[in-house]
C-alpha positions in Angstrom: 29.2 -18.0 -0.8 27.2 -15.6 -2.8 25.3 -12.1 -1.1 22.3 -11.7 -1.4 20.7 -8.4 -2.8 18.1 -7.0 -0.2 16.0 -4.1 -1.6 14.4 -1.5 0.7 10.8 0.1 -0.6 10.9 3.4 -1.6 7.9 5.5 -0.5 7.0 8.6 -2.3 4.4 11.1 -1.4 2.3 12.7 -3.3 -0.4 15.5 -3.1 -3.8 15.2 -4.1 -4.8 18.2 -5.9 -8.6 19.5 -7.8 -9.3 20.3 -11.1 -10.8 24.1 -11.1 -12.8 23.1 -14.0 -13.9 19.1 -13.4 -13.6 19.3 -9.7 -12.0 16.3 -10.1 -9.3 14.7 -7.9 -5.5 14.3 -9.2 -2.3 13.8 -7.8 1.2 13.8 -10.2 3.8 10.6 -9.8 7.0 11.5 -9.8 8.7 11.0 -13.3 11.8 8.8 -11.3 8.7 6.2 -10.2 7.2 6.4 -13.4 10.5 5.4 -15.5 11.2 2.3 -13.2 7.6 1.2 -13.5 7.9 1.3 -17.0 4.4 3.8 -17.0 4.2 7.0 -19.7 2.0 9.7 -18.8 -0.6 8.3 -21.2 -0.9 4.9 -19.9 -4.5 4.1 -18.3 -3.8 2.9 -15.0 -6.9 2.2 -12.7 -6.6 1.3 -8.6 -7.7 -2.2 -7.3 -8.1 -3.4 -4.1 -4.6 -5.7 -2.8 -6.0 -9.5 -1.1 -4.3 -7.7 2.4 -7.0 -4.9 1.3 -4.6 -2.1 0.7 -4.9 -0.2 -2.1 -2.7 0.1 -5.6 -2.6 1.5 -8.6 -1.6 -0.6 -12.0 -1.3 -0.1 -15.6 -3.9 -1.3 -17.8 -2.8 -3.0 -20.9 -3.7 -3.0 -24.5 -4.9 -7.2 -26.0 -1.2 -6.7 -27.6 1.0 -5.8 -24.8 2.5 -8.2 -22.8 1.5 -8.9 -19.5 3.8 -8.3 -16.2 1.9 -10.2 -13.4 4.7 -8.8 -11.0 3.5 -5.7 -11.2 -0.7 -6.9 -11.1 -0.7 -5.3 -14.5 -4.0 -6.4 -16.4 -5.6 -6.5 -19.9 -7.6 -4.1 -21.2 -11.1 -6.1 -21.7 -12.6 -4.0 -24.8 -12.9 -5.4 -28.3 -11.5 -9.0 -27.1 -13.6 -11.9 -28.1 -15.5 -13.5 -25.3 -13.1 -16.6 -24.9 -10.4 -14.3 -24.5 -12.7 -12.6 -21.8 -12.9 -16.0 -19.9 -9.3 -17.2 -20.7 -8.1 -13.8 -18.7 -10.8 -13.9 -15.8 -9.1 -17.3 -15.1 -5.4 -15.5 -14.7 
């Protein structure tokens, strides 16, 4: 009989911090989440609103990346043509 793997969730804290200049609101990720996300420090990520209405943060990706659903990654909308518009609304 085989065992099955059980993973617990990591939680990581971080603190949210202001720019002197922008007075706008930052907070680093720790470089150990962002290397098993897969995420660079110049990806564009943007936060979206979970169906149990909990907040996350995901990476938006360029028309030629591939798409992880797992991870509620989604495609960049600029410069696609409007079917490809529809074709991802539907995902």
């Amino acid at each position: 009989m085989g065992t099955k793997k059980v993973s617990t969730p990591t939680i990581y804290q971080a603190e949210v911090k202001e720019d002197p200049n922008t007075k706008e609101l930052y907070f680093n990720l720790p470089s150990g989440l962002l290397e098993s996300l897969g995420w660079t420090e110049e990806d564009e990520l943007e936060w979206y609103k979970t169906h149990e209405g909990h907040w996350a943060l995901r990476k938006v990706l360029l028309a030629k990346e591939p798409k992880d659903p797992a991870r509620g990654e989604r495609i960049k909308e600029e410069n696609l043509s409007d079917t490809v518009k529809e074709i991802i609304k539907k995902d």
